[in-house]
N, C-alpha and C positions, 0 to 999 in steps of 0.2 A: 376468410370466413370463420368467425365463431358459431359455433354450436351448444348448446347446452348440453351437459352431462347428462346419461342414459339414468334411470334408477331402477334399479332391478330389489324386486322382493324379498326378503330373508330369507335360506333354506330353511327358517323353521314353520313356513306356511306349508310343507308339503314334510309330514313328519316322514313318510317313505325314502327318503331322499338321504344319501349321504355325502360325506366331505367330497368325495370322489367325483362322484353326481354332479354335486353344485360347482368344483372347478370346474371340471369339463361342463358343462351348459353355461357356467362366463364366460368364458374362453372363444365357445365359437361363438355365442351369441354377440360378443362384445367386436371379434370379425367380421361377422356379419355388420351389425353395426356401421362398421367402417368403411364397408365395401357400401354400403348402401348411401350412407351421405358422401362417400366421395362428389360422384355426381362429377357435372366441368369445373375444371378448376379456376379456384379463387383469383382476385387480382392481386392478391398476398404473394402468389406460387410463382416468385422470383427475388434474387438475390436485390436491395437495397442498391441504387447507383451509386458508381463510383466517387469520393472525391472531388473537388473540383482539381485539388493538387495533382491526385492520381491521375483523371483523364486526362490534364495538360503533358503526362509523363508518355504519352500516347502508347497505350498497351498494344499489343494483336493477338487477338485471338489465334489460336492455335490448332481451334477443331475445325472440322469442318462445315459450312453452313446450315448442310442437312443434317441437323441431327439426329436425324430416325435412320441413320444410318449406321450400324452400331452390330458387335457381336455380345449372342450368349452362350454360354456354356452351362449342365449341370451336369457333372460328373457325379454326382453322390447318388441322384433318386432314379429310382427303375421308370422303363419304357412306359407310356402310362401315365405316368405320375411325375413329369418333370415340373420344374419351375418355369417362372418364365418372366419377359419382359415383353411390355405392351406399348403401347401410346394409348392412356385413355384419356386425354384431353388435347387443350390447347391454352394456352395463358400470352397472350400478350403478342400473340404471333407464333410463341415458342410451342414445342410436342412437352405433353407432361405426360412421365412415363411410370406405371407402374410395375413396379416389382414385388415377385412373388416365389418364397420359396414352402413347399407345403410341408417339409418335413424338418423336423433340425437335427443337427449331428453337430460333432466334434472339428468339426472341420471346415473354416471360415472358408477357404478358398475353393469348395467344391462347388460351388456358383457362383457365379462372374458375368457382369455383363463390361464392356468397353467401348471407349469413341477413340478410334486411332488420329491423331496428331496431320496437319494439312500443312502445316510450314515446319521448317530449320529450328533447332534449338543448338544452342552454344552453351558447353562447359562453362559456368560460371553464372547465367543469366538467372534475374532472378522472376520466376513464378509464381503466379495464383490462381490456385483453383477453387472454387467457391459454388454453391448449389443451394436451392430451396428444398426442403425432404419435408418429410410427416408420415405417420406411422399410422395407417387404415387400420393395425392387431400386429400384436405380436405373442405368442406361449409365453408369456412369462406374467408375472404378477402387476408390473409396472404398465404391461403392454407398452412398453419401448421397443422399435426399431434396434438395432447393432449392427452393424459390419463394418467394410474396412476401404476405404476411400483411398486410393493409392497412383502414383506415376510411375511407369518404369518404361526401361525404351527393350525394343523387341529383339536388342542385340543382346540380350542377354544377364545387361545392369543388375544393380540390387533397386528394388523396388523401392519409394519414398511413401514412406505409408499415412492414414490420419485415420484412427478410430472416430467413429459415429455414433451418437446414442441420440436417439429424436422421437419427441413425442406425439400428439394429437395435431399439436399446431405447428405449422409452416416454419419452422428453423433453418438460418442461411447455415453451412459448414464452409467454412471460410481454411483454406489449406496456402500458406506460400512456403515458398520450399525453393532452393540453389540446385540448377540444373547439375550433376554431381560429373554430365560426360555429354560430348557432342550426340546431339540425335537428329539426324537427317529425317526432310520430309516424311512422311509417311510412316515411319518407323519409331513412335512413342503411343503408348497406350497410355488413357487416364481411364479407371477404372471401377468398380464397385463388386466387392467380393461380400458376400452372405448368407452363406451355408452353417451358418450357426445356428438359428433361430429357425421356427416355423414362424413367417411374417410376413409380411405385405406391408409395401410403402411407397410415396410417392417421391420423384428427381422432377425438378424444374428449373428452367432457367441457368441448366448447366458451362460453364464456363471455364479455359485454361490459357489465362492471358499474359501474356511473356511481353515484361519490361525491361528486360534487357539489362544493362547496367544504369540504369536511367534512373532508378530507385533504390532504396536500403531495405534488405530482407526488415528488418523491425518497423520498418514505414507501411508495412500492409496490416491490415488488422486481422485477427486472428480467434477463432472462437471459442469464445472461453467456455470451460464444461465445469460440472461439478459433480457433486454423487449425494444422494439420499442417505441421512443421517448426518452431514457435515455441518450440522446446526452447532450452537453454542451449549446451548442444553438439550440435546440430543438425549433422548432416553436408553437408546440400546448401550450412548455412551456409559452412562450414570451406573446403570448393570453392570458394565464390565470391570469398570475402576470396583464396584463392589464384588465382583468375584473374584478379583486377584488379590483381595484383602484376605481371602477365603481361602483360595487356591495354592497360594505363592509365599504364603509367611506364615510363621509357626512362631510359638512361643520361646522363649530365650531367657532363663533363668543363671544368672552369675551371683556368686557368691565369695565375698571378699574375705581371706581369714589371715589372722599374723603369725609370726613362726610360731607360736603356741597351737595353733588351732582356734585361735577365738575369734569370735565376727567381730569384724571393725566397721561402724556405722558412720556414715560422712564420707566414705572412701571413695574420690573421684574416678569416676572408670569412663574409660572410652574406650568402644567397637568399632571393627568395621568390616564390612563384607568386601573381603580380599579379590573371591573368585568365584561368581554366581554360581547353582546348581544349572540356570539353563545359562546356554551356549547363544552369547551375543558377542558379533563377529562381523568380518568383512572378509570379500577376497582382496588378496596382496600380488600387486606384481611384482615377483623376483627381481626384475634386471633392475624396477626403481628399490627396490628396498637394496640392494647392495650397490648402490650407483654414489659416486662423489658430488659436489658439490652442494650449493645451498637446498636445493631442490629433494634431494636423494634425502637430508639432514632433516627436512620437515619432513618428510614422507613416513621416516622412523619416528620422528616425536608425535606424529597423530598416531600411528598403527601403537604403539607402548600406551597413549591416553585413554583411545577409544575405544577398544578391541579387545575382550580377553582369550578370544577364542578365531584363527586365522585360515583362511583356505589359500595357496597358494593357486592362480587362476587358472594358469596354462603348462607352467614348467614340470608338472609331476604326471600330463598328457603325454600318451606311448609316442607323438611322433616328435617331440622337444625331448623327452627323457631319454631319448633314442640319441638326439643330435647333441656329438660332441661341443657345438656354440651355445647349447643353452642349458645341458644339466650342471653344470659347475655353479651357474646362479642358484640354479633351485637350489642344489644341496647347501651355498652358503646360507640362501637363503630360511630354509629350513631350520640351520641348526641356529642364526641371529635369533628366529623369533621362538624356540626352546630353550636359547640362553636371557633371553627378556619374558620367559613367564608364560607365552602362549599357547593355550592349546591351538595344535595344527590339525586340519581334517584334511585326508587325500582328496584330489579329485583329478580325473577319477581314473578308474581303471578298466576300462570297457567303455568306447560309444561305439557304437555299431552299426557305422556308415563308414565307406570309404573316403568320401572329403576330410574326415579325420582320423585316418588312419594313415601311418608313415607313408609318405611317395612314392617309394621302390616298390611295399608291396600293393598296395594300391592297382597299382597302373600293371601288373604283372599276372596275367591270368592262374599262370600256377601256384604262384602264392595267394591268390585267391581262394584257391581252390582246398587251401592249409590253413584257412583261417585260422579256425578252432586250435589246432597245435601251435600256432604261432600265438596265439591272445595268451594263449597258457603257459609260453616262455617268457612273456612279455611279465605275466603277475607272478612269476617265481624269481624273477629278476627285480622287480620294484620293491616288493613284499623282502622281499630279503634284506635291500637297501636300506631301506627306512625303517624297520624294526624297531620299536622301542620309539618310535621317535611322533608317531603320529595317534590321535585318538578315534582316528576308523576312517573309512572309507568309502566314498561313494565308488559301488560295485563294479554299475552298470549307469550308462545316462542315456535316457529317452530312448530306451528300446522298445517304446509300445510305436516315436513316431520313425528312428528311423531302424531300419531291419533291413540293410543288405548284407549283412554277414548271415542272415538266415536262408539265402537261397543256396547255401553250404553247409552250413550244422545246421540241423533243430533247434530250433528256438529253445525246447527244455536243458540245451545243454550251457544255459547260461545258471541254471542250477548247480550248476560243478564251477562255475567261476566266484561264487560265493561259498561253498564249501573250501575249493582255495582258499581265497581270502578267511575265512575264518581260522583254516589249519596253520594257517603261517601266524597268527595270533589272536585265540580265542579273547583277548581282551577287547580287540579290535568293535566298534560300532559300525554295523552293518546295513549302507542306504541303498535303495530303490531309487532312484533319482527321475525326474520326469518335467514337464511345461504346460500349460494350457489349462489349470489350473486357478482358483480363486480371483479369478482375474474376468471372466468372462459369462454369461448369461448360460453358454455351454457346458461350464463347468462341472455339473451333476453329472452328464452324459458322459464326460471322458474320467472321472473318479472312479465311475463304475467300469468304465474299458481299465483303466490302472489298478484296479483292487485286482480285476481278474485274472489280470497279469503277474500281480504277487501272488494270489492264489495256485497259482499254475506253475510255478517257482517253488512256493512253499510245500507242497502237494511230492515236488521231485526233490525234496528234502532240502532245499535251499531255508539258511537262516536269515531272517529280515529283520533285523531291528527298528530301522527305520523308513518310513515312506516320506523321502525328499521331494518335496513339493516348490519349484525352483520360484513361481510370487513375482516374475517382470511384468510389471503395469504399463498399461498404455494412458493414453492423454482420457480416456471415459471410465475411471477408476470401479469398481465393485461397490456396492453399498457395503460398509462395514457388517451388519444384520446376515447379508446374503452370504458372506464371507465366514460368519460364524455358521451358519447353516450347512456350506460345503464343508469344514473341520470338522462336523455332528458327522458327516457321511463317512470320511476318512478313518476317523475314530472307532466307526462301528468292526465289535469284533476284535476290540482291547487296541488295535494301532497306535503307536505312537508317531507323531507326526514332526517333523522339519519344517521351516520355510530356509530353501539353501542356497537361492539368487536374488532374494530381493531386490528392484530397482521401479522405479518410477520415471520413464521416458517422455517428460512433458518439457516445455520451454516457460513454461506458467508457476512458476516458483514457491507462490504463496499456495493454489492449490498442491503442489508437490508437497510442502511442508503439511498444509491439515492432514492429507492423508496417508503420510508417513507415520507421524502423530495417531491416527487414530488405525490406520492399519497394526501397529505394535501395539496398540492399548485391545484391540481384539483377538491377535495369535495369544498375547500373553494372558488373556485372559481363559483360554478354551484349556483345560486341564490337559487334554491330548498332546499339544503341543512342546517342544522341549528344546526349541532354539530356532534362532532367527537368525541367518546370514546376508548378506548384503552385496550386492555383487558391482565392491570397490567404491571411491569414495572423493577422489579427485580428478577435475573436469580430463587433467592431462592423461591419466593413467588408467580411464573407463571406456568399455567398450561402446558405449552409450553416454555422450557427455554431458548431455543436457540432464541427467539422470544425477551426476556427482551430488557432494555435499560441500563440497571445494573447487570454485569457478580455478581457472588456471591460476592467477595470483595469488590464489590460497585468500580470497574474501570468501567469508561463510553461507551458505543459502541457509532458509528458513528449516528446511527439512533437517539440517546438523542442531540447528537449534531443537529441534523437537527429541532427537536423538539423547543428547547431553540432559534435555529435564527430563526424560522420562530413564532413561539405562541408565545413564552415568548419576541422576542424581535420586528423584523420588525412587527406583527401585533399586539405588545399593544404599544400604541401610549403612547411618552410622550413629552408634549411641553416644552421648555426651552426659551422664547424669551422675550420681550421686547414691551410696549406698542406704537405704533406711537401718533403721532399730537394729535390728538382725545381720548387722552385712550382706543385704542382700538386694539385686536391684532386678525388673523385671520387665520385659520389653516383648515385644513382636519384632520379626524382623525377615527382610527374605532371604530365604535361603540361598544355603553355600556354604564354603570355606568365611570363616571368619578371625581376626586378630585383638585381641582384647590386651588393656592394660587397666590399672590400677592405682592408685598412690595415696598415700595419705601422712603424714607427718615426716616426711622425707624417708619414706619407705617406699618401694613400688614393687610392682611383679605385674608377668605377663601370660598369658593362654592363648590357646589359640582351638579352636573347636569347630565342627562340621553339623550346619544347623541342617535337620533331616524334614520330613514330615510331619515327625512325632513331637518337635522340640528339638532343647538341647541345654544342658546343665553345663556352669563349666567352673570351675572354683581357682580363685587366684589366689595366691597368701604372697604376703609383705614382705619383704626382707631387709 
């Protein structure tokens, strides 16, 4: 069913009225709206048939028939005020069901509705789950729908997830996915989590059809997403490429003189920006950076190419830095990539949950109960170790989501673990580290639960340098606009900002490349910001492989392409020119460490200079 778009008045017909005003009365009125043409649903409000190849591959469905048979959950909103899941139609035979959540938070999973599993699944089999959606309203400016489409079996699995973004109209979400463990009858949930958003939406025509081995996971089709601004002439693009002209480069005055001191005009100079001011980087895995063979050999020759700046992923964590089988790598690894030029960042030194925290005490009530004194032997043993060797450290990681260490110390006494970290070396750059972030429609809501967090740190005298903002993308990327908008928030109040995991989780290649591409043309463009890390870079060696920039054979995705002309080329400057009248030649450039040379009638000389803010003069003379 189409409908025509509402048209609502301009607030300047009601001059009493402010910005505030006028959101809020689109917002619900545009809900209303929604709720009101729902109405029975369309003959649209199901998934497109099969195939004729597919249906010959004979699927089974996997739910069971009645689908009004179903559980919900909302943990997040008070008695009163839950969310909830309805049946308000019928299409085709089928229940079309909406969904309603009235408040939003930080927290996708605190609403959940599910249809548990009616037959056998088998390790290996291959899946499809598929659904008609549409968005009645949702808080946000696009009024899009979000949440999180997922399968996990009830023994305990990791979940198999697929972000959602869906508009006005009826969109199939097409999900196939490799059964990853046997799940016996009754015992798999397919699911829909959306405590993100305040929104209402409609599921029709839901389905999770097991082909078995009968097909190839890439023989299912799969729905492709995209995001707002990913046009070619994109205007927030256009802005940003011009505030980094603004933000990121200064002017560069060199001046060519002979042993006399006199200018030598004609004098060929070439620059080049050795080692940027901002921090562009990847994490590294130890055991492959010191590993033999041919594999080990390219692993070093991208991380020396691409990288000037490296996080070590796992090995410099309290419960590998601990085990005699893996800190020998770290520390080789370490001192490889300080004897190849790289800046290293710890990470990290604090997460504060027990699934990452060493085994023994973990599992060990009394050393539980010693956390605090033990994290504190833990950063006077690392911090000792690595001295000199690293350019700061993430503190603490995701203490606002995980906090079992605080049903034992107070949470303020994570203030004393950055005053550590600082005393052992005030050189040291000091992160906040955190998730859930620029990545999702929530994102405002949990910036302000994470500002409050360093506030309440800061306050107990903790020094923060920086607020690590870890940037894992799902397959429904952020609008780049929305993403400068959450860095305006972080900012506020002088912050300087990280992104210190970046990745992009999609199987969709060429989308991964745009907005790898235009996600680094908008961090680097927001002055707040002061480095971009990536979290890892090859399909083998990523925790996330669909995410790499190097399938297993080391063939390159699009996204490495975007990577190399934007870092490696349009933003490390290198001059080529020629001195005028004066010996003197005059350039823009971005900043950093830079290496200059000179020559001219078989004389040469070289500089080398540190382009700031303000500029940077550098004078070569001849010899």
């Amino acid at each position: 069913m189409r409908v025509a778009h509402p048209v609502f008045f301009p607030a300047r017909i009601r001059p009493d009225f402010n910005n505030n005003d006028w959101r809020s009365m689109f917002r619900r009125l545009f809900l209303a709206l929604g709720l009101l043409l729902a109405g029975a649903a369309a003959s649209a409000a199901a998934p497109a048939p099969l195939t004729p190849a597919l249906q010959a591959a004979r699927p089974l469905d996997m739910l069971a028939p009645d689908r009004s048979a179903f559980s919900f959950r909302d943990a997040i909103n008070p008695e009163g005020a839950k969310g909830s899941v309805t049946v308000a139609g019928n299409a085709d035979g089928a229940p079309v069901f909406r969904a309603t959540n009235p408040k939003g938070s930080s927290n996708y999973d605190g609403i959940a509705v599910s249809w548990r599993t009616a037959g056998p699944i088998r390790r290996g089999d291959v899946l499809y789950a598929r659904v008609a959606m549409r968005s009645l309203g949702a808080r946000q400016e696009s009024g899009e729908s979000e949440g999180l489409l997922y399968f996990r079996s009830e023994a305990g699995g990791d979940r198999q997830p697929q972000t959602f973004s869906i508009g006005q109209e009826w969109t199939t979400v097409s999900f196939p996915f490799v059964a990853r463990e046997d799940v016996p009858a009754g015992q798999g949930v397919l699911a829909f989590s959306y405590g993100n958003l305040e929104q209402t939406f409609e599921i029709a025509g839901l389905e999770l059809l097991n082909f078995g081995d009968r097909v190839k996971l890439a023989d299912l089709p799969l729905t492709r997403f995209t995001y707002a601004g990913r046009e070619p002439d994109a205007a927030w693009r256009k802005a940003a490429l011009q505030r980094i002209e603004q933000v990121r480069t200064a002017p560069i005055a060199i001046k060519v003189v002979d042993a006399a001191g006199k200018p030598v005009p004609g004098a060929q100079v070439k620059a080049e920006l050795v080692q940027p001011e901002f921090l562009w980087g990847s994490e590294v895995d130890a055991e492959r950076l010191v590993s033999a063979g041919p594999d080990g050999e390219r692993y070093r020759k991208e991380v020396r190419e691409l990288f000037d700046t490296t996080v070590i992923g796992n090995g410099l964590k309290w419960p590998r830095w601990r085990d005699p089988k893996y800190r020998p790598s770290a520390e080789q690894a370490l001192d490889w990539l300080r004897a190849n030029g790289k800046r290293v960042k710890g990470h990290n030194l604090v997460w504060p949950a027990w699934k990452f925290t060493p085994e023994d005490i973990a599992r060990d009530p009394a050393q539980r109960a010693r956390i605090g004194e033990l994290v504190e032997a833990h950063i006077r043993d690392i911090t000792a170790a690595t001295h000199g060797k690293l350019i700061g450290w993430d503190v603490i990681n995701e203490p606002v989501h995980e906090q079992d260490y605080f049903k034992h110390v107070p949470v303020e006494r994570v203030a004393e673990w950055f005053k550590m970290a600082e005393k052992s070396d005030p050189a040291l750059q000091l992160t906040l580290n955190e998730y859930a972030m620029l990545n999702r429609s929530s994102s405002p809501l949990f910036i302000r639960e994470f500002k409050d967090f360093a506030a309440m740190l800061r306050k107990n005298g903790a020094r923060i340098d920086i607020l690590g903002v870890q940037g894992h993308v799902g397959q429904t990327p952020r609008a780049p606009v929305s993403v400068l908008s959450d860095l305006d928030l972080l900012a506020e109040g002088g912050n300087k900002v990280q992104i210190t995991e970046f990745d992009m989780n999609t199987p969709d290649a060429a989308l991964q490349g745009d907005y790898t591409r235009d996600f680094l043309i908008a961090v680097y463009s927001h002055p707040a910001v002061t480095g971009f890390i990536q979290w890892g870079f090859w399909e083998s060696a990523h925790w996330k492989p669909d995410a790499a920039m190097y399938r297993k054979d080391w063939t390159p995705k699009p996204n490495l392409a975007a990577w190399k002309e934007l870092v490696l080329d349009r933003w490390k400057t290198r001059l080529d020119s020629r001195t005028g009248a004066a010996g003197e030649l005059a350039a823009r450039g971005h900043r950093g460490r830079y290496k200059a040379t000179a020559s001219a009638g078989g004389r040469t000389g070289n500089a080398e200079f540190t382009l700031g803010a303000e500029g940077a003069q550098a004078l070569i003379t001849l010899k």
